[in-house]
N, C-alpha and C positions, 0 to 999 in steps of 0.2 A: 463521695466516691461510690457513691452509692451501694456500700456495708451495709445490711441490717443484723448481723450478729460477728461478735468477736467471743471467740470461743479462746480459752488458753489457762495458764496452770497458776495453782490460788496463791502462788508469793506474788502475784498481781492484785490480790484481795486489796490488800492496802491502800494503793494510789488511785483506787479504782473512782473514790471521791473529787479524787482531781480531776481527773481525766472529765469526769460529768461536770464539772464547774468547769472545765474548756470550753467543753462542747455549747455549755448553756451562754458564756461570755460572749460565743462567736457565734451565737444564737443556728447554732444546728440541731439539728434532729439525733439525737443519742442513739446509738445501735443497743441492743440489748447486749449485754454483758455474761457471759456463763464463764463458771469457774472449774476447772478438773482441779483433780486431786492430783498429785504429785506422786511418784511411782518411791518407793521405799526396799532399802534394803533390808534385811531379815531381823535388823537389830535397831530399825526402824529409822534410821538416817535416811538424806537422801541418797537415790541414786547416785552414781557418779563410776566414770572409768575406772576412779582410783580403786575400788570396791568388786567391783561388777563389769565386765566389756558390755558398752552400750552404743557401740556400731553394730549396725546391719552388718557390714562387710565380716565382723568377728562370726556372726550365726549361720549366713551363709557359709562358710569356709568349713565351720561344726557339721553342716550338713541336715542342718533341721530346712523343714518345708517352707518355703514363704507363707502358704493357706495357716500354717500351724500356729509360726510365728503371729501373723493378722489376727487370728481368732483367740490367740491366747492377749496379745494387746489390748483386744477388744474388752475381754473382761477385768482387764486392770481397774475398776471403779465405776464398770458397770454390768450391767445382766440382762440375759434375756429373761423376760416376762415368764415363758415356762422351766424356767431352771437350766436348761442345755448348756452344755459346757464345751460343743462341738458342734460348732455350726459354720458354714459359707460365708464368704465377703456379701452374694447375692441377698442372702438370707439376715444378716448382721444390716443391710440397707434398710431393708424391708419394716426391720422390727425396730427400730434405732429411736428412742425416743429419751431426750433430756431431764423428762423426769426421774428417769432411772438412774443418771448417775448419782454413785454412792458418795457419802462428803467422810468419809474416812478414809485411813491412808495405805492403798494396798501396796503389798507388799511382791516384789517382783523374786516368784520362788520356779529356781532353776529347776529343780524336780517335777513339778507342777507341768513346766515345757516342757520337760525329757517325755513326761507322761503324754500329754496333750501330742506334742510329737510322732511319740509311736503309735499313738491312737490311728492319727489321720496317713500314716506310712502302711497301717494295715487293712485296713477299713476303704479307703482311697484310692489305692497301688494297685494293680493287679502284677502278674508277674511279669507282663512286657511292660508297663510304665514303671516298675519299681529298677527296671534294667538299663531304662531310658534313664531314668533321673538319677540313676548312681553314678553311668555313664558322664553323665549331664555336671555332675558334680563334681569327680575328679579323675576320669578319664577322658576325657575333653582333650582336643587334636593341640588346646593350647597352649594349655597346663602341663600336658605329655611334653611337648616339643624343650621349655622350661628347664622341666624334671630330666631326660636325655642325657647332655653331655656330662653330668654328676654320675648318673649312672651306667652309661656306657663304657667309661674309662676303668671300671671297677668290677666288672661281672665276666666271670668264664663261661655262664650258661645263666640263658632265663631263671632259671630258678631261685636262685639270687637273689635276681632284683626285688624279690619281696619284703624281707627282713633290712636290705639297704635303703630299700624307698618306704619304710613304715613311719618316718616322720613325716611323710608328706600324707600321710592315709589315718593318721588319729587324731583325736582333741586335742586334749589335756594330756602328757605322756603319765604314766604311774611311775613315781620316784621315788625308789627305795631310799629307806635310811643306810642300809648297805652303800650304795653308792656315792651318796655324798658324806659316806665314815671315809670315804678309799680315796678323798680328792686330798690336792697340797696342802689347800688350806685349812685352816680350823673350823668350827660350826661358824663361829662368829664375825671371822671373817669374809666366809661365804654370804653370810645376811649382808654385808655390808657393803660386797662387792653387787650381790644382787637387786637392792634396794637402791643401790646411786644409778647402776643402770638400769632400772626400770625409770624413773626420772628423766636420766639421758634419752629414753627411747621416747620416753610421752612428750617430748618435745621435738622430737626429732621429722623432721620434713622430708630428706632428702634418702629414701631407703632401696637406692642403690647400695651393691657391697661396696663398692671404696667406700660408700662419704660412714657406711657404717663402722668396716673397719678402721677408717682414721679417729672417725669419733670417740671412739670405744677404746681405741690405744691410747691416744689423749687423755680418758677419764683413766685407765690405768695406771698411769705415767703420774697424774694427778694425785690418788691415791696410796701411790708407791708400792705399785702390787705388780710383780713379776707380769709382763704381761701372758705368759703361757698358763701361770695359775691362776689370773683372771678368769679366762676362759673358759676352765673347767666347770665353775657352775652355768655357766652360757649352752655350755653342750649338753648339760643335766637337762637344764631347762629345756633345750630347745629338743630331744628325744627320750628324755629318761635313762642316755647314758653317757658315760666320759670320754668315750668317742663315738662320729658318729660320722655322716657327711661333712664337706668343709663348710662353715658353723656360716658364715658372712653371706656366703651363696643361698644357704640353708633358707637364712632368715629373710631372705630378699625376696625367693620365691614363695614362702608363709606368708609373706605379708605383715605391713605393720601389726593389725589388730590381733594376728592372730601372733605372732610374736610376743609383743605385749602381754598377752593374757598368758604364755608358758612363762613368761618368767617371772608373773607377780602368783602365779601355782607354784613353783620352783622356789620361790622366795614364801610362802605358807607354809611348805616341805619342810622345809630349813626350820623353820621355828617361828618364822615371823616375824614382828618389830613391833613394840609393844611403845605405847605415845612415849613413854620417857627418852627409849634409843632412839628415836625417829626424831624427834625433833636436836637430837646433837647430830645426828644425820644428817639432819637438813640444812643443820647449818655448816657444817665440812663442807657439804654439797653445795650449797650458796658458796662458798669463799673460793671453791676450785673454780668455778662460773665465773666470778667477779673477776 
C-alpha cells in the first residue's frame, strides 16, 4: 500500500512481533513501526471519558482555541528542542522530529490547558479577533436561533436573558453543597440517581429531547425514584441550580459531550462513588438493562 511508517499508541508494543512475522511470511517490505506513549490521567491511569471528556466537541463547546488545544496535544510526550511550550501548528511541522518523543507516560493536566489556553487568548487575540471568536463561539446566528424559543417565552426585558441563559455561556456550573442539602433526596440517593444516569447518557445515541426524556423516565421508573426527584440532581448538574430552563431542552442544545461532563462534575459534587458502591451500582444498573 505503499506505508513506510505506522506511527500509533504503545498497547500495540506487544503484537508488534507478529505483525513483523506477517509481514516477512508474505515476504513484504516492513514499514517502520514508532510507538507513542499513551496520554494519562493525573493518578496515572488511562485516559478515558469515564475520567476525563475526551471529545473535541466537549473543548470546543469550553471555549478553548483549536491552536491551544494542537499545541498543548503536541506536547503530550513530546518537545520542542528549545524548551517552548507555545508554539504554532506551522512551527510544531517544522521542528517535528521522532526522536524526541518521550517513552513515559504523560499525564493530560486540565490546568496546564486552562494555562496554555489563556496564554495564546492573550498573546494571539487582539481585540477585534478576541470579539470575533467569542462571537464565533457562542453567539453564532445558530446557537442563537437554538437558545431563542427557551428564552423568548420567559423574559419581560433584555436584561433577563442573562442570568436565564447562563447555562448555555459557562463550563462546568459551581455547585454548592447548599443546594444539593435543599433537593428531595438524600446525598446518597443523588449519587445514585446521578451515576446510573451518567451511564444511561454515555450510551445514549439518540439526544433529541423526547428520546432523552423517555430514556431518563424509564431509568427512573427503573430505580423507583419519583420521577420529579430524579430530576432534581439533573438540574443541579446541568446549571448549578434546582431550577432552571426545561432540563430535556436544556440538555439537547449542550450537547451530548458537554452534558455528560456536568453531570459526572455534579456526581464529584455529591461525593462521588468510591469502587466498592460503584460496582453494586453497576450491577442494579446491568439488571434494569437486562
Amino acid at each position: 500500500m505503499g506505508i513506510s511508517h505506522v506511527i500509533r499508541g504503545e498497547e500495540w508494543l506487544n503484537s508488534a512481533p507478529k505483525h513483523q512475522l506477517l509481514y516477512r511470511y508474505f515476504d513484504w517490505e516492513m514499514p517502520e513501526l514508532c510507538h507513542m506513549p499513551l496520554l494519562r490521567n493525573p493518578d496515572k491511569s488511562k485516559l478515558s471519558k469515564r475520567k476525563n471528556p475526551t471529545s473535541i466537541n466537549y473543548y470546543r463547546a469550553m471555549g478553548y482555541l483549536p491552536e491551544a488545544l494542537l499545541n498543548y496535544l503536541a506536547r503530550m510526550g513530546w518537545a520542542m528542542a528549545d524548551g517552548a511550550e507555545k508554539f504554532s501548528f506551522a512551527r510544531m511541522v517544522e521542528c517535528f522530529d521522532l526522536d524526541r518523543v518521550a517513552l513515559g507516560a504523560p499525564v493530560f493536566d486540565a490546568e496546564k490547558l486552562d494555562w496554555l489556553n489563556g496564554l495564546w487568548i492573550r498573546e494571539d487575540l487582539d481585540e477585534a479577533a478576541f470579539a470575533e471568536r467569542v462571537a464565533e463561539w457562542a453567539l453564532n446566528p445558530g446557537h442563537l436561533r437554538r437558545m431563542v424559543p427557551l428564552l423568548k417565552e420567559r423574559v419581560e426585558k433584555f436584561t433577563d436573558i442573562a442570568a436565564l441563559a447562563e447555562p448555555f455561556f459557562i463550563g462546568l456550573p459551581v455547585i454548592e453543597a447548599a443546594t444539593l442539602d435543599g433537593l428531595r433526596l438524600e446525598r446518597a440517593a443523588q449519587v445514585r440517581v446521578l451515576q446510573c444516569a451518567a451511564w444511561w447518557l454515555d450510551a445514549q445515541g439518540d439526544w433529541r429531547r423526547d428520546a432523552l426524556y423517555a430514556g431518563l423516565k424509564n431509568l427512573a421508573a427503573g430505580l423507583e425514584v419519583r420521577f420529579k426527584d430524579f430530576l432534581q440532581p439533573l438540574f443541579v448538574a446541568m446549571s448549578g441550580r434546582a431550577v432552571c430552563l426545561p432540563l430535556f431542552d436544556l440538555m439537547e442544545i449542550l450537547g451530548a459531550d458537554l452534558t455528560r461532563a456536568r453531570v459526572r462534575h455534579a456526581l464529584a459534587a455529591a461525593g462521588g462513588v468510591s469502587k466498592k458502591l460503584g460496582k453494586v451500582l453497576e450491577g442494579e444498573y446491568r439488571g434494569l438493562a437486562e
